[in-house]
LOSE-359210 format. One record per residue: residue in one letter; x, y, z of N, C-alpha, C, O in turn; chain. Coordinates in steps of 0.1 Angstrom, whole numbers, plus 5000, padded with zeros to 4 digits. Layout:
N
   r    n_x    n_y    n_z   ca_x   ca_y   ca_z    c_x    c_y    c_z    o_x    o_y    o_z   c
   A      X      Y      Z      X      Y      Z      X      Y      Z      X      Y      Z   A
...
// end
This chain:
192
   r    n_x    n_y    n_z   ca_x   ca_y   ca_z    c_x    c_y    c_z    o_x    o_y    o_z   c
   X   5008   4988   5000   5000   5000   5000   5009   5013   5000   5006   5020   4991   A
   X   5018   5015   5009   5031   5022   5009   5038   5029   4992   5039   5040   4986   A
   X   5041   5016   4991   5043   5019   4977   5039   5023   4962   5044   5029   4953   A
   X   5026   5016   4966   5015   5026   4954   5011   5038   4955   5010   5046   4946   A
   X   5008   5040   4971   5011   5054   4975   5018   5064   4972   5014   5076   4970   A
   X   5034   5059   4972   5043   5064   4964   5046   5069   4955   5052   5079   4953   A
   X   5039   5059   4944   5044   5062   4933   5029   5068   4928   5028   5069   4916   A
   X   5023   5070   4932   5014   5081   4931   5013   5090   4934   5005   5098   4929   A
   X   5024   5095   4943   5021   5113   4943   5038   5113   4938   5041   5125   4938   A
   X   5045   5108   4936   5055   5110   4928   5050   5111   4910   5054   5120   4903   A
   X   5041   5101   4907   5038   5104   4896   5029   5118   4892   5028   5125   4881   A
   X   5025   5119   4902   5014   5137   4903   5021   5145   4906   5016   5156   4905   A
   X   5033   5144   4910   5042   5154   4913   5050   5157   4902   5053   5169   4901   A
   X   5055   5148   4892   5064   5145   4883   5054   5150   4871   5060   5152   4860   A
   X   5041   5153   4870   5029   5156   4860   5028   5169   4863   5027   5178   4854   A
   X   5027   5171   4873   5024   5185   4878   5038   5193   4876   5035   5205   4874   A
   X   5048   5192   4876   5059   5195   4875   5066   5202   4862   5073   5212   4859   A
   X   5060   5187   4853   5067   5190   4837   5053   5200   4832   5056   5211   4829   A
   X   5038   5198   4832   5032   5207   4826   5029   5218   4828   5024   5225   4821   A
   X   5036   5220   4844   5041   5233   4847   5050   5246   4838   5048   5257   4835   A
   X   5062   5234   4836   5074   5240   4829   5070   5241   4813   5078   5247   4805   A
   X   5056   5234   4806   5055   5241   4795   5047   5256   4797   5041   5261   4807   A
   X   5050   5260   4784   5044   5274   4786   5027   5277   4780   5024   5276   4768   A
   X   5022   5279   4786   5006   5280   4783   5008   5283   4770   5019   5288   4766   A
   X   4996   5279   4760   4993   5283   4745   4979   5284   4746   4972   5274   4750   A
   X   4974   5297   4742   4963   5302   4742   4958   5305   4720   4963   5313   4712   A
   X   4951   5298   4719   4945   5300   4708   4934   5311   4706   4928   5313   4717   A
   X   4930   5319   4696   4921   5327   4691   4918   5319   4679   4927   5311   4676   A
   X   4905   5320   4672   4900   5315   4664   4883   5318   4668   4876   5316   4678   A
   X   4882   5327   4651   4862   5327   4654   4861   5313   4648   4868   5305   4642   A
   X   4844   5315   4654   4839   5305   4652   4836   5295   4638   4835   5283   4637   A
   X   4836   5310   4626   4829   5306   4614   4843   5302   4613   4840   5290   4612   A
   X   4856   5301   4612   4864   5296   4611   4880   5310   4603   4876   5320   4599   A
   X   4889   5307   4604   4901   5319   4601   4896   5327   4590   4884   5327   4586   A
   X   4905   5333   4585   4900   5345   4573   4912   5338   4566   4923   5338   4572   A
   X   4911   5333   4550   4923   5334   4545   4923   5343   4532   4927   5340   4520   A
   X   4916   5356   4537   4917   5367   4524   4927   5374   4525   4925   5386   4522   A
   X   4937   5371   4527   4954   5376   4523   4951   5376   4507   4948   5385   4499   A
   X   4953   5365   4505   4952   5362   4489   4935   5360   4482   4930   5350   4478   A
   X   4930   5372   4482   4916   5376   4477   4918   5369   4461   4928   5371   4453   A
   X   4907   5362   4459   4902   5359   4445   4903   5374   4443   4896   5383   4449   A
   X   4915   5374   4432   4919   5389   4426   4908   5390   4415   4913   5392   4404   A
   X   4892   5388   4415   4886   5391   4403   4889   5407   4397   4893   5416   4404   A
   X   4886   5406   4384   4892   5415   4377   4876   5426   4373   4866   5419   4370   A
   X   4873   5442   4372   4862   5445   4366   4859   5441   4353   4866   5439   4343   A
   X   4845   5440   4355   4844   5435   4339   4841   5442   4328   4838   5454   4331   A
   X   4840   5442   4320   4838   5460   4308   4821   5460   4312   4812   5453   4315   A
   X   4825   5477   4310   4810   5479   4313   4806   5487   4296   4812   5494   4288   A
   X   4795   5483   4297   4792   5494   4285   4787   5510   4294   4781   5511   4305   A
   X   4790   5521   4284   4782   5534   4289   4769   5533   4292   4765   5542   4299   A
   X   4760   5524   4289   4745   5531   4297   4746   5519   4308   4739   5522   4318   A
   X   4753   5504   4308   4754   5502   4324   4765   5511   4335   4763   5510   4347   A
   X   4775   5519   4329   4785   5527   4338   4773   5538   4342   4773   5541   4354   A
   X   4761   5546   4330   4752   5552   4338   4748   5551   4349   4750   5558   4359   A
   X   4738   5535   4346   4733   5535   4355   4735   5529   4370   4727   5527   4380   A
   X   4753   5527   4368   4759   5526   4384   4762   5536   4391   4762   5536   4403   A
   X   4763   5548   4383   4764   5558   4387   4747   5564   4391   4746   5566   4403   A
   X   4741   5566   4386   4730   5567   4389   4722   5565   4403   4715   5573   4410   A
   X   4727   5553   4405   4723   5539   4418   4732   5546   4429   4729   5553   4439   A
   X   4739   5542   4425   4752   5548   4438   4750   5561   4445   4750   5563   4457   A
   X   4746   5573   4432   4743   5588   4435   4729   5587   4444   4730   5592   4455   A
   X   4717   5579   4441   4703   5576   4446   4709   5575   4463   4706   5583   4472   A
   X   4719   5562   4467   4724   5561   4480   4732   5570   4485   4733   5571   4497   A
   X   4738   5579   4477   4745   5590   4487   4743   5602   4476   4751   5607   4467   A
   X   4732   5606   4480   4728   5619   4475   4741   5631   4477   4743   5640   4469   A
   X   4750   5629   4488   4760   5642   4490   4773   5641   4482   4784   5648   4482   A
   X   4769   5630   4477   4780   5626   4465   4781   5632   4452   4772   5630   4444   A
   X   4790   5640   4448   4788   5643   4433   4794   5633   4424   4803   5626   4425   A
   X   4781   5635   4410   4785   5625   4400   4797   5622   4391   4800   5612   4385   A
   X   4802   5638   4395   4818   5631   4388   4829   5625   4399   4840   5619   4395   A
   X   4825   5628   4410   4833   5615   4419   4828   5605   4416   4836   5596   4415   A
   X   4817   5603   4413   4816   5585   4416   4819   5584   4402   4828   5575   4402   A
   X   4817   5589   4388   4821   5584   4378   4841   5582   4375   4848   5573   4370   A
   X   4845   5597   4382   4856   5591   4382   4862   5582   4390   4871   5575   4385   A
   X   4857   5579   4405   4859   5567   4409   4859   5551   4403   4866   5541   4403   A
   X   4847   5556   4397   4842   5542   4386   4856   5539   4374   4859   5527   4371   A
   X   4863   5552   4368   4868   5544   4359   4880   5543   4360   4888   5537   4352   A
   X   4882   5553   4375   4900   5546   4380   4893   5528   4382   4897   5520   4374   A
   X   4886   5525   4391   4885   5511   4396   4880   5498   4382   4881   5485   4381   A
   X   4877   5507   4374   4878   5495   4359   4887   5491   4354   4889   5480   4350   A
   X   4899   5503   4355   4914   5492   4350   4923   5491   4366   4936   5492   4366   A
   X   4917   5491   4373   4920   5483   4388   4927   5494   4392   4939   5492   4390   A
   X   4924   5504   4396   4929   5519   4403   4915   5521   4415   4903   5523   4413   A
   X   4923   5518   4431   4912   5519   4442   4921   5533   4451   4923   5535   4463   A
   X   4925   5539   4440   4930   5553   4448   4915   5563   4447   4907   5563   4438   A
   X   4915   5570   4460   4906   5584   4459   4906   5591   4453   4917   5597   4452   A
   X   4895   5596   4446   4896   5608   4436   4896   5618   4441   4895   5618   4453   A
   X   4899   5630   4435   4902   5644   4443   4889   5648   4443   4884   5639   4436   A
   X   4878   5655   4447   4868   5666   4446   4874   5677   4438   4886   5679   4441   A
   X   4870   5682   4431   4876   5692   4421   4869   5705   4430   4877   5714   4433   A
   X   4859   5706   4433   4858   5721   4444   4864   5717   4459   4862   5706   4463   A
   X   4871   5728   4467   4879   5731   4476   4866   5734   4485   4868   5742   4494   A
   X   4855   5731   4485   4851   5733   4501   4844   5720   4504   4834   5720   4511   A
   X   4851   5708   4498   4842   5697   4498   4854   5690   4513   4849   5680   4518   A
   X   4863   5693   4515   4871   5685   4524   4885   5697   4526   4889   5704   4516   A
   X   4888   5696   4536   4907   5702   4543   4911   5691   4540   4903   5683   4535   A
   X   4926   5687   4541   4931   5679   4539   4932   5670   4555   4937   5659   4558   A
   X   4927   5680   4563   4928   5671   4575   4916   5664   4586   4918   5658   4596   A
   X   4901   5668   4578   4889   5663   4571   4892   5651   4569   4888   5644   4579   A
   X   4897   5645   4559   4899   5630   4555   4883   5632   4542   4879   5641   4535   A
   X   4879   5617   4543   4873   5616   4534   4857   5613   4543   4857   5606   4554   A
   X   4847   5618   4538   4831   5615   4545   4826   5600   4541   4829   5594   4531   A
   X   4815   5596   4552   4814   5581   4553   4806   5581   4537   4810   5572   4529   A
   X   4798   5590   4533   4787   5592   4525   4801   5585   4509   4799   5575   4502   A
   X   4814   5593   4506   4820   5590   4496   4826   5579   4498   4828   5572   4488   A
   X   4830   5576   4509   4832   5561   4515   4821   5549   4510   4823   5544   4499   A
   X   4817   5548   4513   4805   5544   4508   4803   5542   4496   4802   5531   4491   A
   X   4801   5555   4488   4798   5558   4479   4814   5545   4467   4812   5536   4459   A
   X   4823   5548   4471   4836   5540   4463   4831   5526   4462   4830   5519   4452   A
   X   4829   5525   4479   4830   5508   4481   4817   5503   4472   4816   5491   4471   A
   X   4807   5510   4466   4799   5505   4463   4800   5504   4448   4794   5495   4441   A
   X   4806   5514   4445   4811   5515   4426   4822   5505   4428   4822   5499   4418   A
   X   4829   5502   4435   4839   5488   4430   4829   5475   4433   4826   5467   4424   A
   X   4825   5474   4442   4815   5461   4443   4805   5460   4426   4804   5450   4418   A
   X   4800   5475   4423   4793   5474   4412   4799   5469   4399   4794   5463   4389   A
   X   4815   5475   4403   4820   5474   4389   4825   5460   4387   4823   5455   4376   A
   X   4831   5452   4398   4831   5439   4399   4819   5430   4393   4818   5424   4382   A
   X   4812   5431   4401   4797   5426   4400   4790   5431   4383   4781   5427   4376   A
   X   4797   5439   4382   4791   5439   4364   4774   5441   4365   4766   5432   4361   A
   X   4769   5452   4369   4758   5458   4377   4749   5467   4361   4753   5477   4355   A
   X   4735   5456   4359   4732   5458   4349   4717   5467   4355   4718   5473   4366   A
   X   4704   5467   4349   4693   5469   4349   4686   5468   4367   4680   5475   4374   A
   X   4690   5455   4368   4687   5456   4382   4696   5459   4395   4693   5456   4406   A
   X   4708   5466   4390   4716   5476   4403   4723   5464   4413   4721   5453   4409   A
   X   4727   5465   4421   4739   5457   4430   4727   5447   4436   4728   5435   4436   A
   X   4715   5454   4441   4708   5442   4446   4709   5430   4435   4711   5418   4438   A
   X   4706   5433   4425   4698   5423   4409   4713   5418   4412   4713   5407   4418   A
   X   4724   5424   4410   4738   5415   4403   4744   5402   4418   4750   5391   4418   A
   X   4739   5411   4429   4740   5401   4440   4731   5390   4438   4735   5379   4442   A
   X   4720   5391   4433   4711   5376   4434   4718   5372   4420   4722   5360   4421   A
   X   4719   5377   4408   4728   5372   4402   4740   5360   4403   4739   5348   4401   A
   X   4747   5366   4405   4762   5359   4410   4760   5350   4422   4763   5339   4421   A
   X   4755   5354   4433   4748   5347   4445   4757   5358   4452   4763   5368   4448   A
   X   4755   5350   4468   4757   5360   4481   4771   5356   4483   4778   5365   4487   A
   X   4780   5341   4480   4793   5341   4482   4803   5349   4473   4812   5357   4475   A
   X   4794   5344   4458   4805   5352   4451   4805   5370   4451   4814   5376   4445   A
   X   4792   5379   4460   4792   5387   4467   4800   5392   4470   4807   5400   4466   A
   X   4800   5384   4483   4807   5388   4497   4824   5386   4492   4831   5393   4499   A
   X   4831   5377   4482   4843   5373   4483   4847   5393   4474   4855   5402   4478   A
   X   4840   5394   4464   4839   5407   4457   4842   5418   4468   4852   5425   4470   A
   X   4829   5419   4473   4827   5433   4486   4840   5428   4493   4847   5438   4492   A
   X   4847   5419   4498   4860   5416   4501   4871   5423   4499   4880   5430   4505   A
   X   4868   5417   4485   4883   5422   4480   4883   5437   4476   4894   5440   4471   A
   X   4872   5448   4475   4870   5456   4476   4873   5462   4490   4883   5469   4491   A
   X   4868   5459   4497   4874   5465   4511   4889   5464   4515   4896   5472   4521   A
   X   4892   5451   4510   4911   5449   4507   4914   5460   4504   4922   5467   4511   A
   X   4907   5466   4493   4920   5476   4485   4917   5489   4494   4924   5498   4490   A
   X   4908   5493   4504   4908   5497   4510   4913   5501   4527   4912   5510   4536   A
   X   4920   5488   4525   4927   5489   4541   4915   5483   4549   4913   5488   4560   A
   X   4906   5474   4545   4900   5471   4556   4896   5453   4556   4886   5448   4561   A
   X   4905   5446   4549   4903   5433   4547   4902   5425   4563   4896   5414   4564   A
   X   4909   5431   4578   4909   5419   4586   4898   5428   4596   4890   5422   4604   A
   X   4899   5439   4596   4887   5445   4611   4874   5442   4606   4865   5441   4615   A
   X   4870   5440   4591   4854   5438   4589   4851   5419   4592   4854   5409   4585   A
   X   4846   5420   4599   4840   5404   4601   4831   5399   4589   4826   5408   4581   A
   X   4828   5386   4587   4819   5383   4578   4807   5385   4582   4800   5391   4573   A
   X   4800   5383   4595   4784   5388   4600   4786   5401   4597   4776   5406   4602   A
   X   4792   5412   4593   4790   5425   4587   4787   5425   4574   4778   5432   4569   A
   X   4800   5413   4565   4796   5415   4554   4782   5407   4549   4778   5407   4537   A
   X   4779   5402   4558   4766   5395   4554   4756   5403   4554   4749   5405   4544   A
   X   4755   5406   4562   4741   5421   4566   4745   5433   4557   4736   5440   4553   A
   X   4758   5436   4553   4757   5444   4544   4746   5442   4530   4737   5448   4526   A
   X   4754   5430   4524   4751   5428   4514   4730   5424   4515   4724   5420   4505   A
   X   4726   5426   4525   4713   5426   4521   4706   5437   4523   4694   5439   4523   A
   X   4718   5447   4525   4708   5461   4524   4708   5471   4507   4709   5465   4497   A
   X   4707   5480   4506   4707   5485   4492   4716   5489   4489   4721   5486   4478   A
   X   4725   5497   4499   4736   5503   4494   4750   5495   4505   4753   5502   4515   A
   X   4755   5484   4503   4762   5479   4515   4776   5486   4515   4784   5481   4523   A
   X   4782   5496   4507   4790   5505   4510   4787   5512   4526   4792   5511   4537   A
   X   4777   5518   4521   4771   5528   4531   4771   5520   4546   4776   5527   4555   A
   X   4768   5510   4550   4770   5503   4559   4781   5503   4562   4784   5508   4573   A
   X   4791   5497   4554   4807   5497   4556   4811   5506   4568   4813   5507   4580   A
   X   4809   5515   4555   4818   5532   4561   4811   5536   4570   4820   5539   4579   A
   X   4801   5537   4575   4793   5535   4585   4799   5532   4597   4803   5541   4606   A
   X   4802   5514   4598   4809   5506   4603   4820   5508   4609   4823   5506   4620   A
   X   4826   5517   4596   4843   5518   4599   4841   5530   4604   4848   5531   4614   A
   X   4833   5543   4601   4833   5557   4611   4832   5552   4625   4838   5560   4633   A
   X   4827   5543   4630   4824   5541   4644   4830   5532   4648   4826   5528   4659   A
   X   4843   5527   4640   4855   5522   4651   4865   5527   4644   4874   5519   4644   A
   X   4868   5539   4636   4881   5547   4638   4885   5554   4648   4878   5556   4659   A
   X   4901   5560   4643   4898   5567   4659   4897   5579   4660   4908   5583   4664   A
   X   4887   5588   4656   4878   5594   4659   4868   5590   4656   4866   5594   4644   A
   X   4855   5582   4663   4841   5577   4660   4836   5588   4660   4839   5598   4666   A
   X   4824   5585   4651   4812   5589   4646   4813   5606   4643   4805   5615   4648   A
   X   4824   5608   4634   4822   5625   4636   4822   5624   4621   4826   5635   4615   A
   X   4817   5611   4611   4812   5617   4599   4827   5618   4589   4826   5622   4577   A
   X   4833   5616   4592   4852   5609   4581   4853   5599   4585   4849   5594   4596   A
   X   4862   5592   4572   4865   5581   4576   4883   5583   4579   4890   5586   4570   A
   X   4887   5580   4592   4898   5581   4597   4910   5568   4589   4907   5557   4593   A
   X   4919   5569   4582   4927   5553   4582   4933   5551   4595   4934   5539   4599   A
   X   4936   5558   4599   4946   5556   4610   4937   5548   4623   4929   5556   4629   A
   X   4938   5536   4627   4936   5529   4639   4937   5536   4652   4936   5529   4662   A
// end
């Protein structure tokens, strides 16, 4: 009895001892499982003809009325031959340089590259999302927000609920005004 005794709290001692001396490993992982959009399905825009580039423009302007139409058109045709730089405002009282950019033209981008991706005909981003479906969507609104600086802070339950509203830019920027760092004052901040 002695000796099983023994080697029982020698053995719990000798257990307790070595898993001591490793070092804790704490995992993160969501649920739906990792993000591996590093490497975004690089889809490419697809040609649009002039009365569908209208009517993206059109659509887009309908969702952010404070948007002028030659931002979003010139937005539209830097992002056709794959240019996700911001366009200037050609009038000086539309932004300081220390303003940044408003959620409304925020928005307004993310939604002309989703459009221009999505190849957005007659029935506008809603029609081209039932279109294509909701994955090949969401991988799109993705890689759109990529070129944005925003591929790892947006979760997928965002991009999901975006994509079933009308304008899921506008959500985004939304999104992202109210965790930059200055929330909700109406720019979108890059700076974390």
């Amino acid at each position: 009895m002695k000796k099983s005794f023994k080697r029982i709290v020698l053995a719990t001692t000798l257990l307790l001892l070595t898993s001591s001396s490793f070092p804790t490993i704490t995992v993160l992982a969501e649920a739906q499982g990792t993000h591996h959009h590093t490497a975004v399905n690089d889809r490419k825009p697809r040609q649009m003809s002039e009365l569908e580039k209208d009517q993206l423009v059109e659509e887009v302007k309908r969702n952010h009325p404070t948007v002028s139409k030659s931002f979003i058109r010139k937005a539209l045709e830097k992002q056709l031959v794959g240019d996700y730089s911001i366009p200037i405002e050609s009038n000086a009282l539309s932004r300081s340089p220390w303003q940044r950019i408003t959620v409304d033209q925020m928005g307004a981008l993310i939604d002309t590259g989703l459009g221009a991706l999505l190849g957005v005909g007659a029935g506008g981003i809603a029609g081209a999302i039932k279109t294509v479906g909701k994955r090949a969507a969401k991988e799109s609104l993705r890689q759109v927000i990529t070129r944005y600086g925003l591929s790892i802070l947006i979760s997928d339950q965002v991009l999901d609920f975006a994509l079933n509203l009308f304008s899921p830019g506008h959500h985004i920027a939304t999104y992202w005004d109210q965790h930059d760092k200055v929330p909700n004052n109406g720019r979108i901040n890059f700076e974390w």
